[in-house]
N, CA, C and O atoms as CSV, one atom per row, in Angstrom:
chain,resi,resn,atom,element,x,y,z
A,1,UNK,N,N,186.481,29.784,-100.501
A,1,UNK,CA,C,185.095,30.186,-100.631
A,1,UNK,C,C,184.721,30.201,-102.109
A,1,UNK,O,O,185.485,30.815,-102.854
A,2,UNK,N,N,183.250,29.387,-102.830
A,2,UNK,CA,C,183.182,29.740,-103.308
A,2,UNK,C,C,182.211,30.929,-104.078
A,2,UNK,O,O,181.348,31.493,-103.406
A,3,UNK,N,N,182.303,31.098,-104.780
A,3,UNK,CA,C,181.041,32.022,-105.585
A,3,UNK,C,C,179.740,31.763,-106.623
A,3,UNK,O,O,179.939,31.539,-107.817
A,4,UNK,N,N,178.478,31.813,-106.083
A,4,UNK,CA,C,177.586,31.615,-107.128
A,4,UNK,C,C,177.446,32.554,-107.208
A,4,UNK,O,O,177.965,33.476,-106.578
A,5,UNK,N,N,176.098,32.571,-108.658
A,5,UNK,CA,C,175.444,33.856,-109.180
A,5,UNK,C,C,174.401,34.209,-108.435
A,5,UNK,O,O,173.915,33.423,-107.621
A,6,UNK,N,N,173.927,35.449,-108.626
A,6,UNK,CA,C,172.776,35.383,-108.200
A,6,UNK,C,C,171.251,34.773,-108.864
A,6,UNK,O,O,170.148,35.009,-108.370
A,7,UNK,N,N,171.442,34.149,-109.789
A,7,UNK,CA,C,169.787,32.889,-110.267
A,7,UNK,C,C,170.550,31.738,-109.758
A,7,UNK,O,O,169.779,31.188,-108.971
A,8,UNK,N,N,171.368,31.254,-109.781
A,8,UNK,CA,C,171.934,30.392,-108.840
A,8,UNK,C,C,171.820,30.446,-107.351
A,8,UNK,O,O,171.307,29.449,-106.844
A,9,UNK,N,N,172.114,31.208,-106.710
A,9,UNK,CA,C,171.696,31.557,-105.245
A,9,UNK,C,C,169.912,31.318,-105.222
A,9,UNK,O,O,169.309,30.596,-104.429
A,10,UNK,N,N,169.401,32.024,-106.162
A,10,UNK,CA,C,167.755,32.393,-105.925
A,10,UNK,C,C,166.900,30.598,-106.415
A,10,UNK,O,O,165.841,30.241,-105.900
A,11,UNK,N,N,167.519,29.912,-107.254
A,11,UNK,CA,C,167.301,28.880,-107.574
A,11,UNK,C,C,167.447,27.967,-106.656
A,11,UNK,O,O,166.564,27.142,-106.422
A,12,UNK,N,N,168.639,28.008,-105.993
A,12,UNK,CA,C,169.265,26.968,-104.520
A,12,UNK,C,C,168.028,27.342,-103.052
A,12,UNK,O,O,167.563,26.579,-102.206
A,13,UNK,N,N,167.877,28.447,-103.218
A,13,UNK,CA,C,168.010,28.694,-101.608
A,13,UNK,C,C,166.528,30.023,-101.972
A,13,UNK,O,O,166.804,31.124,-101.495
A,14,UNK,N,N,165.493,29.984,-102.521
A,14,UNK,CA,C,164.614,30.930,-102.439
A,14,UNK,C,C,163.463,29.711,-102.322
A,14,UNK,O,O,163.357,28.618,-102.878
A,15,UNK,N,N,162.690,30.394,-101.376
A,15,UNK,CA,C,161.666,29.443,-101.097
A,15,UNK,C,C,160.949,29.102,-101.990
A,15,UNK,O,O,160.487,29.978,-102.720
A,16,UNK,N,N,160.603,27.621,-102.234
A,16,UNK,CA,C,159.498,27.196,-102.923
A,16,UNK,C,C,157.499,27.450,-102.677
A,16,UNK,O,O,156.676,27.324,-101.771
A,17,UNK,N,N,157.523,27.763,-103.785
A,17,UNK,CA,C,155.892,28.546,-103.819
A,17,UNK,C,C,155.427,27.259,-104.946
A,17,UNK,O,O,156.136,26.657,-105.752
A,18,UNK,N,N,153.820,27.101,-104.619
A,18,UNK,CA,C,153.138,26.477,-106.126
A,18,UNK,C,C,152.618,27.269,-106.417
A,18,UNK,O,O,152.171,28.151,-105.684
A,19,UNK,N,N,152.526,27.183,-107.585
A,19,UNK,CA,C,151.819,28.021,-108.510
A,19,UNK,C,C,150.419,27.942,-108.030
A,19,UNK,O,O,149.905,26.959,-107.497
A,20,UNK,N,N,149.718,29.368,-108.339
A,20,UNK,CA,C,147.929,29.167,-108.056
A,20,UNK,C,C,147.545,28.856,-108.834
A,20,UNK,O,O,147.825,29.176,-109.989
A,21,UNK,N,N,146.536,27.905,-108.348
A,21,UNK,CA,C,145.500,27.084,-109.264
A,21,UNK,C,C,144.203,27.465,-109.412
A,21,UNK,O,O,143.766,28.431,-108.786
A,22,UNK,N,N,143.708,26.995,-109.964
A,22,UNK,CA,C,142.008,27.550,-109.975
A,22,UNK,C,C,141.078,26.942,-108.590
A,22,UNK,O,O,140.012,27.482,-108.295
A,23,UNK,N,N,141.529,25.968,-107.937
A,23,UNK,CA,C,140.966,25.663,-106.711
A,23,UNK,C,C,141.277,26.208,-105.785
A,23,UNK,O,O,142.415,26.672,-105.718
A,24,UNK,N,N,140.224,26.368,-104.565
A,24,UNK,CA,C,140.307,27.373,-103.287
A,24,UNK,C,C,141.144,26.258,-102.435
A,24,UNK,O,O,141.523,25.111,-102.675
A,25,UNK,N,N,141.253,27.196,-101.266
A,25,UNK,CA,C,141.619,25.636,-100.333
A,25,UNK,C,C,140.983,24.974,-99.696
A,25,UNK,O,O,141.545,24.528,-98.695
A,26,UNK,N,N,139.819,24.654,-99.884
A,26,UNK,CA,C,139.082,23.494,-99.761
A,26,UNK,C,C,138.591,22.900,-101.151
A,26,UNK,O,O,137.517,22.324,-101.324
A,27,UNK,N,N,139.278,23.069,-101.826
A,27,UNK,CA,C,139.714,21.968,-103.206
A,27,UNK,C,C,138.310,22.359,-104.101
A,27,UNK,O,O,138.194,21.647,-105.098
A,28,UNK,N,N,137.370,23.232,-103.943
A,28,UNK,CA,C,136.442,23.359,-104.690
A,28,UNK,C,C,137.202,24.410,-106.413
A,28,UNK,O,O,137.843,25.459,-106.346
A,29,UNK,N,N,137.037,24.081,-106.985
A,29,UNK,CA,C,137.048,24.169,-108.646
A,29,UNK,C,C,136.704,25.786,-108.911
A,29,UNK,O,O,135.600,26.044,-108.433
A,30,UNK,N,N,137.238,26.770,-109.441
A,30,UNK,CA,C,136.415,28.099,-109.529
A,30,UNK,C,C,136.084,27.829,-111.050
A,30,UNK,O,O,136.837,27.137,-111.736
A,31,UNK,N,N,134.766,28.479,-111.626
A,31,UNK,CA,C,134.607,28.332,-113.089
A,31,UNK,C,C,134.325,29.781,-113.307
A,31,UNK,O,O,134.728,30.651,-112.535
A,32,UNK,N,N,133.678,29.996,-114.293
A,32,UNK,CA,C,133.607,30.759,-115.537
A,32,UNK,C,C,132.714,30.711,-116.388
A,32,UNK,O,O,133.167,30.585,-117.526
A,33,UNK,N,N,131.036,30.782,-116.282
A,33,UNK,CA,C,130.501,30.392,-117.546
A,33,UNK,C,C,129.541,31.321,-117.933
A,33,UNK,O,O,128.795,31.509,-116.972
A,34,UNK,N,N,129.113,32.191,-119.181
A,34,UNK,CA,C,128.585,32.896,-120.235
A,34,UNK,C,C,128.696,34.300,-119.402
A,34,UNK,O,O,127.688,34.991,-119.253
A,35,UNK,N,N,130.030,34.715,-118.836
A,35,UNK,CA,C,131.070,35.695,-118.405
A,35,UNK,C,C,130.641,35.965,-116.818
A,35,UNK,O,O,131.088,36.977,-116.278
A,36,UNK,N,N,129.782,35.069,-116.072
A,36,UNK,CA,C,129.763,34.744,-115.024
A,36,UNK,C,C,130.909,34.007,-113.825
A,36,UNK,O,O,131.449,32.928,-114.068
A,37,UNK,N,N,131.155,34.768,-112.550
A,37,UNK,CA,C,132.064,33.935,-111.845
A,37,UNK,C,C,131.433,33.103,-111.176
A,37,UNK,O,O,130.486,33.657,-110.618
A,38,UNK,N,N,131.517,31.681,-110.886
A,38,UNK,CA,C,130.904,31.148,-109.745
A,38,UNK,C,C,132.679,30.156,-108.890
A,38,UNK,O,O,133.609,29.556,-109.428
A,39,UNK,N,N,132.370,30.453,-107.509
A,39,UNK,CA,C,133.405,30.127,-106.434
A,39,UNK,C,C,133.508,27.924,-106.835
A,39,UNK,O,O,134.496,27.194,-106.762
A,40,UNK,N,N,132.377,27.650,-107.131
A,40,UNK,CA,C,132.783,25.835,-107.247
A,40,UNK,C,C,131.826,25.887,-108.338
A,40,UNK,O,O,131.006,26.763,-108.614
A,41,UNK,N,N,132.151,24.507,-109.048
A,41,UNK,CA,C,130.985,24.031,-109.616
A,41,UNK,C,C,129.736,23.664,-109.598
A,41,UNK,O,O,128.904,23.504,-110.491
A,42,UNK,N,N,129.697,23.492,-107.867
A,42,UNK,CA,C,128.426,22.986,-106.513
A,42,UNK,C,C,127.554,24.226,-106.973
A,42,UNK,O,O,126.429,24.161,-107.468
A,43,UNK,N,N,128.316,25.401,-106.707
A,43,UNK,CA,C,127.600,26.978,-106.926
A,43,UNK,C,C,127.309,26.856,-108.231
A,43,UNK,O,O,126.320,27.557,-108.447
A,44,UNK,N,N,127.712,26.261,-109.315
A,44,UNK,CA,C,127.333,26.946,-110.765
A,44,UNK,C,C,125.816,26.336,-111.084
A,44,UNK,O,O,124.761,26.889,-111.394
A,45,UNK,N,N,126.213,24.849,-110.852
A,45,UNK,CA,C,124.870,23.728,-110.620
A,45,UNK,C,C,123.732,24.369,-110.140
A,45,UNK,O,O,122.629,24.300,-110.683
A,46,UNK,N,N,124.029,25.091,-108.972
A,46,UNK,CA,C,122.902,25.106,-108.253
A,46,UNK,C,C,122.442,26.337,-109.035
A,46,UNK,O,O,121.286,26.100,-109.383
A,47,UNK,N,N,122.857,27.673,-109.517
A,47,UNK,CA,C,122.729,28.687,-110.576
A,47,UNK,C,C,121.736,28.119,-111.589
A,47,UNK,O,O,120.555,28.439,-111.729
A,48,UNK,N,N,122.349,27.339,-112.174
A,48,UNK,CA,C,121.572,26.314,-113.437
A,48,UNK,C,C,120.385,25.983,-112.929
A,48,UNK,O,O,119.383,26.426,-113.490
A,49,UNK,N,N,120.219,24.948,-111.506
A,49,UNK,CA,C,118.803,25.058,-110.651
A,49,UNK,C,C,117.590,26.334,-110.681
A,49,UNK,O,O,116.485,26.320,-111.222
A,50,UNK,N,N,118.163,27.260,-110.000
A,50,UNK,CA,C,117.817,28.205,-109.891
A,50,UNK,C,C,116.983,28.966,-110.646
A,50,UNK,O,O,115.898,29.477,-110.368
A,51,UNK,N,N,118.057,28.978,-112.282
A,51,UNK,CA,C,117.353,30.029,-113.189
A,51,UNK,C,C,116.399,28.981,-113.833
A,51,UNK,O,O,115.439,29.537,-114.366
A,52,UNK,N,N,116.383,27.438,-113.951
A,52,UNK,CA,C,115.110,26.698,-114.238
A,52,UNK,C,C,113.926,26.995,-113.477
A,52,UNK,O,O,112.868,27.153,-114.086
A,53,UNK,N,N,113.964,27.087,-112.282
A,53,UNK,CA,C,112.600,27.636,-111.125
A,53,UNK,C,C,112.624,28.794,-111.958
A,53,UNK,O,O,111.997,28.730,-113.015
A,54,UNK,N,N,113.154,29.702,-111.708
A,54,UNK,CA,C,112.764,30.919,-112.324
A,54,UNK,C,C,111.776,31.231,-113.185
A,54,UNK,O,O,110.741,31.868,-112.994
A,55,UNK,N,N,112.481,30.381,-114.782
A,55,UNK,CA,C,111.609,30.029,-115.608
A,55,UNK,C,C,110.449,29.240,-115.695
A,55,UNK,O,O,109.679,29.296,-116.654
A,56,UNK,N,N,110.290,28.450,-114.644
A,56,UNK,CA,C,109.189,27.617,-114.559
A,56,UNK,C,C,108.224,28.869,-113.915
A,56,UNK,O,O,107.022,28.945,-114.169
A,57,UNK,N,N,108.972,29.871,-113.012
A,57,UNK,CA,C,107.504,30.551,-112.215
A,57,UNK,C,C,107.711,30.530,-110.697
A,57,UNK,O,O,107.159,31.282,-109.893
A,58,UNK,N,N,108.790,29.336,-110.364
A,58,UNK,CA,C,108.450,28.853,-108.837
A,58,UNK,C,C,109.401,29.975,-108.505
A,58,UNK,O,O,109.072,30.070,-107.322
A,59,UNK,N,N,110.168,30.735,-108.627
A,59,UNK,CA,C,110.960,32.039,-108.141
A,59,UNK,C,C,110.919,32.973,-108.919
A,59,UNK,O,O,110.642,32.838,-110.111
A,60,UNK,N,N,111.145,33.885,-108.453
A,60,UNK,CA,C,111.320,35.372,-109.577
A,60,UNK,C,C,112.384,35.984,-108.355
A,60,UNK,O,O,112.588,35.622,-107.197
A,61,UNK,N,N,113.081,37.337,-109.390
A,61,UNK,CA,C,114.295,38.430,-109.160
A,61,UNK,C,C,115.668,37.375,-108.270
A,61,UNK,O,O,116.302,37.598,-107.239
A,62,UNK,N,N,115.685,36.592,-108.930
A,62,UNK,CA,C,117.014,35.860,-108.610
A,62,UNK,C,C,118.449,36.728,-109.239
A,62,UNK,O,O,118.761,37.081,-110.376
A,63,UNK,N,N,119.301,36.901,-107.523
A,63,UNK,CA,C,120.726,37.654,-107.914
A,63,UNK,C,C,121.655,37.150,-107.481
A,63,UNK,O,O,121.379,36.315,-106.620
A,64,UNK,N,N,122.518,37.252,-107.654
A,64,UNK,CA,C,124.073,36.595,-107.803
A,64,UNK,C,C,124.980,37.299,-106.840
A,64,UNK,O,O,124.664,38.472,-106.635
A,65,UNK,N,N,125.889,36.915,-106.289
A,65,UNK,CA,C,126.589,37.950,-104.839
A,65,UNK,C,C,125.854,39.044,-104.809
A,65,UNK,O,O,125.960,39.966,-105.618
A,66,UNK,N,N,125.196,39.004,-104.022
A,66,UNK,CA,C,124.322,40.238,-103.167
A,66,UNK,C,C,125.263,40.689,-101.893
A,66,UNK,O,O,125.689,39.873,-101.076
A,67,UNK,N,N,125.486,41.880,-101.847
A,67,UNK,CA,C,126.603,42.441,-100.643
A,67,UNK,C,C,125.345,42.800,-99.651
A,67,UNK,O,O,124.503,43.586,-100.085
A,68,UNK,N,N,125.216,42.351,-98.569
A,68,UNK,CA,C,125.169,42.829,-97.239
A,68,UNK,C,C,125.928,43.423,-96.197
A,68,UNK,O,O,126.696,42.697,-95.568
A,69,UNK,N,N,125.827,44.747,-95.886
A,69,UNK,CA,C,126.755,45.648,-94.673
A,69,UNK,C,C,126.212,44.731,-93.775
A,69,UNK,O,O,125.129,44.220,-94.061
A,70,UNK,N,N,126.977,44.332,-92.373
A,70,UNK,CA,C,126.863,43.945,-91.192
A,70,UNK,C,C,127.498,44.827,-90.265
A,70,UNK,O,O,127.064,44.933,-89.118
A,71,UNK,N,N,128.546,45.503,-90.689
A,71,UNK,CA,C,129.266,46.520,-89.748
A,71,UNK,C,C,129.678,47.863,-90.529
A,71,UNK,O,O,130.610,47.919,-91.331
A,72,UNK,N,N,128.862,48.913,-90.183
A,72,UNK,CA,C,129.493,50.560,-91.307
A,72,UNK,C,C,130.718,50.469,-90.770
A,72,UNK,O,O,130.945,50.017,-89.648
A,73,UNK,N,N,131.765,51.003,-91.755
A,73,UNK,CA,C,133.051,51.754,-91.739
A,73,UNK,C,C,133.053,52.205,-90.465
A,73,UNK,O,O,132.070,52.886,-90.173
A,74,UNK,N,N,134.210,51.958,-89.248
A,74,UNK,CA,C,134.309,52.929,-88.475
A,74,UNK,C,C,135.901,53.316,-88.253
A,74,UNK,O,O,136.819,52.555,-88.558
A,75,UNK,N,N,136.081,54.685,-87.646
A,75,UNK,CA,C,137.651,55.127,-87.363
A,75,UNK,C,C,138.167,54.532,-85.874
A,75,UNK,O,O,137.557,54.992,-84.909
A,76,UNK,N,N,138.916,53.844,-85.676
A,76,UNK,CA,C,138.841,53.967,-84.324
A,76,UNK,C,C,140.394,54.616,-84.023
A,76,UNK,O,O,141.460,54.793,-84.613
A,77,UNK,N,N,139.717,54.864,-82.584
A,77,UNK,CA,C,141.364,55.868,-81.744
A,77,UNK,C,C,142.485,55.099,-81.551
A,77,UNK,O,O,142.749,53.989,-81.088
A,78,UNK,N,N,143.234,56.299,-82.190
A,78,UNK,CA,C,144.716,55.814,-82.739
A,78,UNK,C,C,145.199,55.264,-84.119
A,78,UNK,O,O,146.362,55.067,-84.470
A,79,UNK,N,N,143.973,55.047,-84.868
A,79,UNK,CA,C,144.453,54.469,-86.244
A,79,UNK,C,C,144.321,55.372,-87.116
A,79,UNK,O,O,143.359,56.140,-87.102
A,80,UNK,N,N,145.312,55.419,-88.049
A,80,UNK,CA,C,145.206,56.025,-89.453
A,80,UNK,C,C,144.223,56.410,-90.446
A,80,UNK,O,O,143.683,57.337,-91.048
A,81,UNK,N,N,144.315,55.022,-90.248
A,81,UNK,CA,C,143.213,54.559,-91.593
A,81,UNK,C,C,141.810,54.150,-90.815
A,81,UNK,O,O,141.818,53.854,-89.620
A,82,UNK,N,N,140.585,54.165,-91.630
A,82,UNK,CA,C,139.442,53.763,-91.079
A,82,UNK,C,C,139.146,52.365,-91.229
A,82,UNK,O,O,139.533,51.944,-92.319
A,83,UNK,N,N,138.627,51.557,-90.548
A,83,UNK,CA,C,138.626,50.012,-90.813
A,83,UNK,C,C,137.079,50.064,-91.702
A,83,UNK,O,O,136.192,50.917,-91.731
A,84,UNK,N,N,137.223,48.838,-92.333
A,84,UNK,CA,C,135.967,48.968,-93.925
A,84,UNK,C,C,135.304,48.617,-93.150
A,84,UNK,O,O,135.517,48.382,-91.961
A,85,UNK,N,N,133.874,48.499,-94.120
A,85,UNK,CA,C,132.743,48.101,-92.974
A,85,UNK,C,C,132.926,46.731,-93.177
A,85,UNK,O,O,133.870,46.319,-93.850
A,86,UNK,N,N,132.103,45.982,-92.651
A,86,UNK,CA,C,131.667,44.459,-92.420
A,86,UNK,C,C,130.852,44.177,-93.237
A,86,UNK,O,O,129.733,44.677,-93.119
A,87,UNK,N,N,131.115,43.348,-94.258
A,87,UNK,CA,C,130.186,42.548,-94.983
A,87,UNK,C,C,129.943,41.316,-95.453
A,87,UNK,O,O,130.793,40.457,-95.223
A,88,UNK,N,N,128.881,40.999,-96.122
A,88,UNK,CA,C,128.778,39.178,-96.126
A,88,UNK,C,C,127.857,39.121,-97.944
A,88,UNK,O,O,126.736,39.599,-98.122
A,89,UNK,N,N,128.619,38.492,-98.954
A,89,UNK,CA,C,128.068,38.432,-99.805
A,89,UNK,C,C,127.559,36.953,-99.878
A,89,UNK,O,O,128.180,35.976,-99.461
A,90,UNK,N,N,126.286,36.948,-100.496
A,90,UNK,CA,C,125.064,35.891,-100.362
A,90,UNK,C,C,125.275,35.678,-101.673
A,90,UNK,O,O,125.376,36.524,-102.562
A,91,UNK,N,N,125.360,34.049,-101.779
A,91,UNK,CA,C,125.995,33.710,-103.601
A,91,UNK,C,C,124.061,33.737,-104.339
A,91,UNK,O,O,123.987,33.959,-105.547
A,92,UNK,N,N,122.951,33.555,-103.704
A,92,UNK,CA,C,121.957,34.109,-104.072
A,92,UNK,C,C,121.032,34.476,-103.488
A,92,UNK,O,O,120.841,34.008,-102.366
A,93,UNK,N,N,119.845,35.738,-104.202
A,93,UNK,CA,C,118.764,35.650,-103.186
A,93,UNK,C,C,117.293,35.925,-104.455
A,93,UNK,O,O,117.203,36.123,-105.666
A,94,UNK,N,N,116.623,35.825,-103.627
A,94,UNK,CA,C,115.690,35.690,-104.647
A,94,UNK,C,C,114.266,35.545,-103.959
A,94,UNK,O,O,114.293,35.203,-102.777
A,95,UNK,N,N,113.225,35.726,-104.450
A,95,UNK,CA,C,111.743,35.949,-104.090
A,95,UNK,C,C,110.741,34.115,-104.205
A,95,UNK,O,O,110.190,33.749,-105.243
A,96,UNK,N,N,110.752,33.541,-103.307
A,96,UNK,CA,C,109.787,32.574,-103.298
A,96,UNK,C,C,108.183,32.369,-102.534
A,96,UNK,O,O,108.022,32.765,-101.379
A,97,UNK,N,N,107.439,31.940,-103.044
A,97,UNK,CA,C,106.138,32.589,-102.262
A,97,UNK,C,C,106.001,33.688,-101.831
A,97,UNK,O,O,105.703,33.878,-100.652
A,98,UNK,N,N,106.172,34.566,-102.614
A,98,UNK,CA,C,107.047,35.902,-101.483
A,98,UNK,C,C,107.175,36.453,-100.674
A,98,UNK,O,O,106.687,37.477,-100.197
A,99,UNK,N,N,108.406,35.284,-100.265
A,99,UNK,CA,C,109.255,35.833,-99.063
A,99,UNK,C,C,110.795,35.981,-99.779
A,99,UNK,O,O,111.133,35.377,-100.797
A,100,UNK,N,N,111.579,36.847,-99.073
A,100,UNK,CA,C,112.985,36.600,-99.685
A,100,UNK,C,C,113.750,35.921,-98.968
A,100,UNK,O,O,113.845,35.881,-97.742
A,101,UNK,N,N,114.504,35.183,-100.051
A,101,UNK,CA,C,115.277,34.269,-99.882
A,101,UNK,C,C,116.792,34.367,-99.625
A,101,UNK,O,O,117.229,35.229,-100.387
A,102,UNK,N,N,117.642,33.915,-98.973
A,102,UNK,CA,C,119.117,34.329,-99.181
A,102,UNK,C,C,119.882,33.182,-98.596
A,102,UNK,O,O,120.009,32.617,-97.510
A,103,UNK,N,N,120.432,33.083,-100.099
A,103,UNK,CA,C,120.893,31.115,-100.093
A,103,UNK,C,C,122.563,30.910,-100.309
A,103,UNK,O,O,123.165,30.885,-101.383
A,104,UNK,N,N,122.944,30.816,-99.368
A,104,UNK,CA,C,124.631,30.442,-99.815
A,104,UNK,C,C,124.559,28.954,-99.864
A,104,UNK,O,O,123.709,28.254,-99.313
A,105,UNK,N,N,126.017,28.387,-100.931
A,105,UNK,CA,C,126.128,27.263,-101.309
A,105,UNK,C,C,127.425,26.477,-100.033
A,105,UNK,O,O,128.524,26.992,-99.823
A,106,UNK,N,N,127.108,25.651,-99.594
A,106,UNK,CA,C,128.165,25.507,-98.545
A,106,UNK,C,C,128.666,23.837,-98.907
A,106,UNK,O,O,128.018,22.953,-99.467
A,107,UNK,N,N,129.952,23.811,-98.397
A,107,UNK,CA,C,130.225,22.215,-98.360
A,107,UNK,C,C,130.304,21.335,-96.575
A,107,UNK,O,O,130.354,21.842,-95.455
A,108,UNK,N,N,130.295,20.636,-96.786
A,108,UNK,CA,C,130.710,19.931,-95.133
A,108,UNK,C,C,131.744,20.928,-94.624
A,108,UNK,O,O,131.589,21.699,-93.677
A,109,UNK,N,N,132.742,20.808,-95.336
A,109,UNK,CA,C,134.027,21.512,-94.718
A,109,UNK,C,C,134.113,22.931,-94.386
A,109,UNK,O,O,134.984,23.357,-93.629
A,110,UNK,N,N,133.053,23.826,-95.044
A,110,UNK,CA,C,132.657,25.645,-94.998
A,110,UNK,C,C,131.754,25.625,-94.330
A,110,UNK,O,O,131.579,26.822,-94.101
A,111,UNK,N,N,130.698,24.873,-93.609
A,111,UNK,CA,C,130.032,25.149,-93.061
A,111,UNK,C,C,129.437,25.357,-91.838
A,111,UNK,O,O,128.295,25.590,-91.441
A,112,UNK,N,N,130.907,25.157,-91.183
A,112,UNK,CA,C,131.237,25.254,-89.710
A,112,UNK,C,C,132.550,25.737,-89.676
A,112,UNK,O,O,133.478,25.167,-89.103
A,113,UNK,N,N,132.648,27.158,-90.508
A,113,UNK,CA,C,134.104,27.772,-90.259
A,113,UNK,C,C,133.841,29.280,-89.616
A,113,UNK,O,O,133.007,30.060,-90.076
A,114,UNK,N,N,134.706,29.562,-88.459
A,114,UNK,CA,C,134.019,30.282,-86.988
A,114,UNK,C,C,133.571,31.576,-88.198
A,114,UNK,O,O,132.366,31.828,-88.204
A,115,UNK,N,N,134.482,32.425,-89.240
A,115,UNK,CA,C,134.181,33.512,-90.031
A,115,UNK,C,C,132.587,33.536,-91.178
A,115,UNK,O,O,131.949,34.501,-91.599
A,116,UNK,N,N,132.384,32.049,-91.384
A,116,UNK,CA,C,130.671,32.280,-91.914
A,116,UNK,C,C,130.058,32.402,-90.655
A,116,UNK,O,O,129.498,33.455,-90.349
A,117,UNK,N,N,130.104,31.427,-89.883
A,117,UNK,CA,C,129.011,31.127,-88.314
A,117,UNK,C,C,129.008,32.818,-87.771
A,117,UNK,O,O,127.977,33.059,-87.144
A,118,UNK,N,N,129.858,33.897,-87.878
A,118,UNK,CA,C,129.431,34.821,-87.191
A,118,UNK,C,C,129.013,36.002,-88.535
A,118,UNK,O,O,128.311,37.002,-88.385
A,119,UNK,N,N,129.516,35.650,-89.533
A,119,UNK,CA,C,128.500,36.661,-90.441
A,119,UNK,C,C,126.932,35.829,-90.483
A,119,UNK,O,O,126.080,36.403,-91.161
A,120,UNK,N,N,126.601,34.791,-89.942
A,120,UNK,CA,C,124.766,34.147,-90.354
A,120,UNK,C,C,124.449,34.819,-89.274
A,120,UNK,O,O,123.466,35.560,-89.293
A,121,UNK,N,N,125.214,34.678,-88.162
A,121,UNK,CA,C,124.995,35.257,-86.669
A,121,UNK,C,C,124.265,37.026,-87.059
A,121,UNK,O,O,123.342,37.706,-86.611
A,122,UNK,N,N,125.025,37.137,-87.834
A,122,UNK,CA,C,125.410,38.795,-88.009
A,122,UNK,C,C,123.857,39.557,-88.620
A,122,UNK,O,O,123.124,40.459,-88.214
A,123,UNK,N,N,123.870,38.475,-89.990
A,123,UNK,CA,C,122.565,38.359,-91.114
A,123,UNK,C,C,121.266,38.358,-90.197
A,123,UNK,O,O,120.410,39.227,-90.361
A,124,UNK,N,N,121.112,37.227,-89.089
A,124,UNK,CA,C,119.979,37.080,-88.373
A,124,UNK,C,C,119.877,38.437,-87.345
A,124,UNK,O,O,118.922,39.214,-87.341
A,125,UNK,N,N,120.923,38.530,-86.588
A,125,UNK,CA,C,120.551,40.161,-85.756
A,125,UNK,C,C,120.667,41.013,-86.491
A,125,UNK,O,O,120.146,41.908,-85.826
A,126,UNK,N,N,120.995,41.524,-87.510
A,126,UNK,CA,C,121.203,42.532,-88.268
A,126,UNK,C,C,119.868,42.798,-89.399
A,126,UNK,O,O,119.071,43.733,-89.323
A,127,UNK,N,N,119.872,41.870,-90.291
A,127,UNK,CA,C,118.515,42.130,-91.062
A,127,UNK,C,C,117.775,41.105,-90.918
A,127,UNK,O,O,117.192,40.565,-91.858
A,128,UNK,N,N,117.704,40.635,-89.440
A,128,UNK,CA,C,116.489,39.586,-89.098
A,128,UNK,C,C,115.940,38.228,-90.767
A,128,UNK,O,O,114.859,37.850,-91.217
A,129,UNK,N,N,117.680,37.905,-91.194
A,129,UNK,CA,C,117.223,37.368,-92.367
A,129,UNK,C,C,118.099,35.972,-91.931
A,129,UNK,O,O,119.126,36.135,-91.272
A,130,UNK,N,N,117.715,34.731,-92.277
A,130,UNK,CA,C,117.906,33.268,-92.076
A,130,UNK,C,C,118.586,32.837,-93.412
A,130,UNK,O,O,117.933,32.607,-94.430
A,131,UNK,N,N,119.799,32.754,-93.343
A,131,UNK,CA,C,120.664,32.428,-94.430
A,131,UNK,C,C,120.092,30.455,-94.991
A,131,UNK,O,O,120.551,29.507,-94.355
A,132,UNK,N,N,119.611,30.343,-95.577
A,132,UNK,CA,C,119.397,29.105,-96.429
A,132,UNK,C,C,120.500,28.430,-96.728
A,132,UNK,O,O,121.184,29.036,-97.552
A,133,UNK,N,N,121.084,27.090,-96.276
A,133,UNK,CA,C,122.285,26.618,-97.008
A,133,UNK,C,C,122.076,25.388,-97.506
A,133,UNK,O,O,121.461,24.495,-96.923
A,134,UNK,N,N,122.596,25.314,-98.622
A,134,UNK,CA,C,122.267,24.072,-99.528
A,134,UNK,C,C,123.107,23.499,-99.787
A,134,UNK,O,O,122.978,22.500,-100.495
């Protein structure tokens, strides 16, 4: 029999991980710009859009993840802990003709995944509001 070490053992035989990258897993890019987060570059673009309307006039009170409750905190029987509430953050919303607006940035591939389809579900019975996707 023989004997390795143990970084030898952990080197041979410990599962391989990649390192995290700055992309989600649907390959969209996360950035970073003037100490702002945006989830892709699709989202930062459209930000850049945005605060031009702004300035032109055609929108006003444009915000950046807006949290919406869909479900309060509840305890249920038998658990410990209380389960959080339900929520859905909107990458913007903002005032046009005024009406308000609430605009997530979606790709082909996010925009038929069952966990958004039942928070828009959620948005429309809940605060009777029509999620915009661009």
């Amino acid at each position: 029999m023989t004997s390795i070490s143990l970084a030898e053992y952990h080197k041979q035989y410990a599962p391989k991980t990649k390192p995290k990258s700055g992309r989600s897993k649907f390959n969209a890019q996360r950035i970073e710009k003037d100490g702002m987060k945006f989830d892709s570059v699709k989202e930062y673009k459209r930000y850049i859009e945005l605060t031009a309307r702004m300035q032109r006039g055609e929108i006003s009170e444009l915000r950046c993840q807006v949290k919406f409750v869909l479900a309060p905190k509840v305890k249920l029987e038998g658990e410990k802990r209380a389960k959080p509430e339900f929520r859905y953050y909107a990458d913007f919303t903002y005032i046009e003709n005024g009406k308000f607006i609430v605009e997530d940035v979606k790709s082909p591939g996010t925009r038929n995944l069952p966990g958004y389809r039942n928070k828009k579900h959620l948005m429309k019975s809940v605060h009777d509001i029509d999620i915009r996707e661009v």
